[in-house]
C-alpha positions in Angstrom: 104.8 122.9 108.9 105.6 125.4 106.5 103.9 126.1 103.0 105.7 129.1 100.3 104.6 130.5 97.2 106.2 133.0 95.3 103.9 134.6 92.4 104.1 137.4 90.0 102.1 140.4 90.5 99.6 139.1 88.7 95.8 139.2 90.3 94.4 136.5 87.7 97.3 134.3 89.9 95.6 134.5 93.0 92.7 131.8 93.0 94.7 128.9 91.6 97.7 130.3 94.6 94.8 130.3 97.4 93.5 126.8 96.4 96.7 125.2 96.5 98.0 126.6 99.8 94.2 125.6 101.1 94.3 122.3 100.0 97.4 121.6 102.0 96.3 122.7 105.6 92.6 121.0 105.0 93.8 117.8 106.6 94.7 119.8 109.7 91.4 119.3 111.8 90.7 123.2 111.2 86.9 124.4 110.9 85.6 125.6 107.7 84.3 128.7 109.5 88.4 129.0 110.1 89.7 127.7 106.8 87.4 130.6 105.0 88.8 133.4 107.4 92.1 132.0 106.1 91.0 132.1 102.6 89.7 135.5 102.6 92.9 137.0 104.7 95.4 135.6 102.7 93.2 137.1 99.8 92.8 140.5 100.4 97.0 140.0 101.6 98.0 139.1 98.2 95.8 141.8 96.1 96.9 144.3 98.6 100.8 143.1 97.7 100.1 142.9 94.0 97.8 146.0 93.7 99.5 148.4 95.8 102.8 147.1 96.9 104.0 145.9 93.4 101.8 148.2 91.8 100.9 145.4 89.2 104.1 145.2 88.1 104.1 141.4 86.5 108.2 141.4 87.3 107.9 142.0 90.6 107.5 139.2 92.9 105.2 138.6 95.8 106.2 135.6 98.2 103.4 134.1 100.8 104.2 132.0 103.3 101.8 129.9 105.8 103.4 128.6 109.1 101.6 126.5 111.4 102.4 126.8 114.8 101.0 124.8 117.8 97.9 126.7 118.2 98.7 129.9 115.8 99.0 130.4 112.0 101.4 132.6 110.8 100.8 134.1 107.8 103.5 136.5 105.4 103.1 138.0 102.5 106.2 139.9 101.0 105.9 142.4 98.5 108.8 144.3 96.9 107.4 148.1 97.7 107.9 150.6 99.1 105.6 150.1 102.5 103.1 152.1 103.8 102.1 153.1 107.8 99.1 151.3 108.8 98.4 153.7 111.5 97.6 156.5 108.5 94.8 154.5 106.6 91.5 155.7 107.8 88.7 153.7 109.1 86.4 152.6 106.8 83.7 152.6 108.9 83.5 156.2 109.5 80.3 157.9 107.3 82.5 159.5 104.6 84.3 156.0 103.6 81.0 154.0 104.1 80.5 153.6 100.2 84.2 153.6 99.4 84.7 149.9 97.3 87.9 149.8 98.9 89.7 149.8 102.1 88.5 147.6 104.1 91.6 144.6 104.1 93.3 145.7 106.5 90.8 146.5 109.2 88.8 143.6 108.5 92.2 141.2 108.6 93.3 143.1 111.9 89.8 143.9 113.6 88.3 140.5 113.2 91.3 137.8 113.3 93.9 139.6 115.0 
């Protein structure tokens, strides 16, 4: 089963594209301890691709895809930027970024779920 979106960069988007996509895999037999880490993953994903990929530019598409596997979920999010080296973004839990508001996506996406 697969289930795309494509959206503008447009943050006000992203609720209305979350419900939908979450309504569809509810009838899969998932938790709601696992349908939340979805929610919150796919999220962060598509403010990160709107925000800092697209760079709020309302032309600019972002396209989310879910794919459920036998026992994985596949989640994609495409953004038309430019890209970025994961391996350069500090960790927020270090004491100089402990107050930052931002800049915790990635590591909480990758740390906890992957």
């Amino acid at each position: 089963m697969k289930i795309s979106k494509t959206l503008p960069s447009q943050t006000h988007l992203i609720p209305d594209c979350l419900a939908r996509m979450i309504d569809q895999i509810k009838g899969l037999g998932l938790s709601q301890e696992v349908i939340f880490q979805i929610k919150v993953s796919l999220e962060e994903a598509l403010a990160n691709a709107i925000i800092h990929g697209n760079k709020s530019q309302k032309d600019s598409p972002v396209e989310v895809s879910l794919r459920i596997l036998d026992n994985a979920l596949e989640i994609s999010v495409i953004n038309q930027g430019e890209g970025f080296d994961f391996r350069h973004i500090e960790d927020p839990t270090l004491e100089h970024n402990l107050r930052k508001l931002h800049g915790r996506g990635l590591f909480f996406d990758q740390g906890q779920y992957g």
